[in-house]
N, C-alpha and C positions, 0 to 999 in steps of 0.2 A: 504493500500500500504506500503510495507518495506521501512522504511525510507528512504535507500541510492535512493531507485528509486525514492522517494517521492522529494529529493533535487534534482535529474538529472530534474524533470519535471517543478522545482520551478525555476531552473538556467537557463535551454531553454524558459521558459516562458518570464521572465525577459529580455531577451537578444530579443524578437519582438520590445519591447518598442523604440530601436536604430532605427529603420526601418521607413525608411521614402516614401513617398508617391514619384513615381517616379522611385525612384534605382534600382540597378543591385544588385542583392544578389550571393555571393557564398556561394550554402547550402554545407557544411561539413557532416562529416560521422559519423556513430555510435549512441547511444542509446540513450544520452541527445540531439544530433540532433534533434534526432526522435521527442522527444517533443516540441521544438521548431518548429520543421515542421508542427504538429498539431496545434499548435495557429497560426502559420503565415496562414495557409491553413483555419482556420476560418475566419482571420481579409480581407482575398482574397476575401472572400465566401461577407464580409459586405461591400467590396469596393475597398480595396486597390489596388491601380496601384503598382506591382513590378514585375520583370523580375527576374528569378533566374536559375544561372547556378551550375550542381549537380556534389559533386564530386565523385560519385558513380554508379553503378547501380543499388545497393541497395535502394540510394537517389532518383535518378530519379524515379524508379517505387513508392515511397510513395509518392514525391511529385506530380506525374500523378494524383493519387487515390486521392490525396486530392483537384485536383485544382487549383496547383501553376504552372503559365506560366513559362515556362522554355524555357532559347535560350542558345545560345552557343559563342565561341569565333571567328566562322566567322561572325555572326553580333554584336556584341557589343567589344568596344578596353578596353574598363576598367570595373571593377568593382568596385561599390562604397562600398561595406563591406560586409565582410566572416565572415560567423561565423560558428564557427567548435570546436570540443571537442578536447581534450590531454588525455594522458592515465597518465603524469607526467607532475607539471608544477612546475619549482624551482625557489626562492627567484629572481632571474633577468630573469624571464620572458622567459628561454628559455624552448621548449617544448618538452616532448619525445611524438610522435606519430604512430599509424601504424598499433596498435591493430586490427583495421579490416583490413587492408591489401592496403587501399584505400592511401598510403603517397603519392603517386605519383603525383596525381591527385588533392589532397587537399593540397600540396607544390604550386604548378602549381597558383591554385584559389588562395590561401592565400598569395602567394607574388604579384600577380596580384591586391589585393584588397587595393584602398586606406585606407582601416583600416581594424584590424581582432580583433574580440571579440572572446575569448576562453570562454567557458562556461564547466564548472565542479561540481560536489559536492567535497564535502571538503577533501576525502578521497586522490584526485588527488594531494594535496600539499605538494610538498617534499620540502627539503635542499636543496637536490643535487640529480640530475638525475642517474637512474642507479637499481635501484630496479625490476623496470620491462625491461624484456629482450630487447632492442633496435632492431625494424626491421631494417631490409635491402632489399630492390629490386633490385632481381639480375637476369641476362637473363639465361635460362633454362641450355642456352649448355654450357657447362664447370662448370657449378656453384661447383661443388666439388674441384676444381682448386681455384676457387672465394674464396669457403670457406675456404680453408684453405692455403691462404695469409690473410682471414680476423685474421685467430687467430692466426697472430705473432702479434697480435695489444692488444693480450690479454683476446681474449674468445674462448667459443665454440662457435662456430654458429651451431645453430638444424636447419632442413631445417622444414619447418612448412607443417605439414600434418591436415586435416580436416575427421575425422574417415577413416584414416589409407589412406586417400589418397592426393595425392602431391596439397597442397591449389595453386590456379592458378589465380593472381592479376586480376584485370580488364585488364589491357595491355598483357597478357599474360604471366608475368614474374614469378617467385621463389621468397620466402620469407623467409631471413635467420631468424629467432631470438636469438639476440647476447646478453648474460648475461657479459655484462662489469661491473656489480656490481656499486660504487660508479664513475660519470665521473667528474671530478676534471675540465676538462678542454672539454667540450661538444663541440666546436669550433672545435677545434686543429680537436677531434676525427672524427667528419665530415668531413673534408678535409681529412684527412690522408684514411678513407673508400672510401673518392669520385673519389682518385687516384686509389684506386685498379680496374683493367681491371674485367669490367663483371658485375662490382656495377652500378645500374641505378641510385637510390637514396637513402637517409637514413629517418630513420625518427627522425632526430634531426632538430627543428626547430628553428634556433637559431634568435635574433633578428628580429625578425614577428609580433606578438602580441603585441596589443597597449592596450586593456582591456583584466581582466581575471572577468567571474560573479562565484564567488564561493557560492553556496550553502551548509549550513553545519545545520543541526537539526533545519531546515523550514526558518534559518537564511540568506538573502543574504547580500554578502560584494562585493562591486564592486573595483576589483584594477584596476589602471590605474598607466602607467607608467610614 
């Protein structure tokens, strides 16, 4: 296995060990998920009582296949811990996310959950956010309007296509991808997108994360804020 996948699997692994007999899980999205969803869907298979609500439909369908009860938010009012990937995570814990498309819904779960563990290999650790293009979920009609009030703020926004056709969110929205290069101030620039008419969400996820499991060359380091 290629290293960096070798650490995505070593970081999701480590991240069941939080999981307690009982809880309400928000499974999170993307490809270190994915391995964590395969040990939790084992530890299910040996006993474990937990409830887990998916922030995807990518999520949902693995977790089906594997076993893992899943319920929703008209029957359960909390979640007791998310855990979910970043695509950037910087020295204070703020996170860029969005890469699969799923912010929306993994905002939603991860500010709902009394704790959220970020799970990464080590490539995910920057300075400062800004190197990968920041999504945006934006509603279909007008989005060219959208997009460019997003770039008096300082980028292009690409509208994201999936071979050469318009990628279309789980809620049915647009996906701008915004090359803000270094963001100085990740906060401010949330707000400032969240006022623009048309924007649904961003995927700056600022003050969320209370652990990050970094895996880096079979190495794990657990931050905690």
């Amino acid at each position: 296995m290629e290293q960096r996948n070798l650490d995505k699997k070593i970081a999701g692994e480590e991240a069941v060990n939080f999981i307690k007999d009982g809880m309400t899980i928000g499974l999170g999205s993307g490809s270190t998920v994915n391995w964590m969803l395969q040990k939790l869907g084992e530890l299910v298979k040996e006993g474990l009582q937990i409830k887990g609500i998916p922030s995807s439909r990518k999520t949902e369908r693995l977790a089906k296949e594997l076993g893992i009860p899943l319920t929703d938010f008209s029957k359960v009012a909390k979640i007791d811990l998310a855990i979910d990937g970043a695509d950037e995570v910087d020295d204070y814990f703020n996170l860029l996310k969005g890469g699969g498309g799923s912010l929306v819904r993994e905002k939603i779960i991860d500010t709902a959950a009394d704790e959220l563990i970020i799970i990464v290999d080590g490539s995910k650790i920057v300075p400062q956010l800004g190197a990968f293009p920041l999504p945006v979920e934006v509603l279909p009609f007008g989005w060219e309007i959208t997009a460019t009030t997003i770039s008096k703020l300082g980028c292009v926004p690409k509208l994201r296509k999936i071979d050469k056709e318009v990628f279309v969110s789980d809620n049915g929205n647009y996906i701008l991808d915004c090359q803000f290069n270094a963001m100085k101030q990740p906060q401010n620039l949330h707000e400032k997108l969240k006022q623009v008419v048309g924007v649904v969400e961003t995927g700056l996820f600022i003050n969320i994360a209370s652990k990050v499991i970094v895996a880096k060359h079979k190495e794990i380091e657990i931050l905690s804020k």
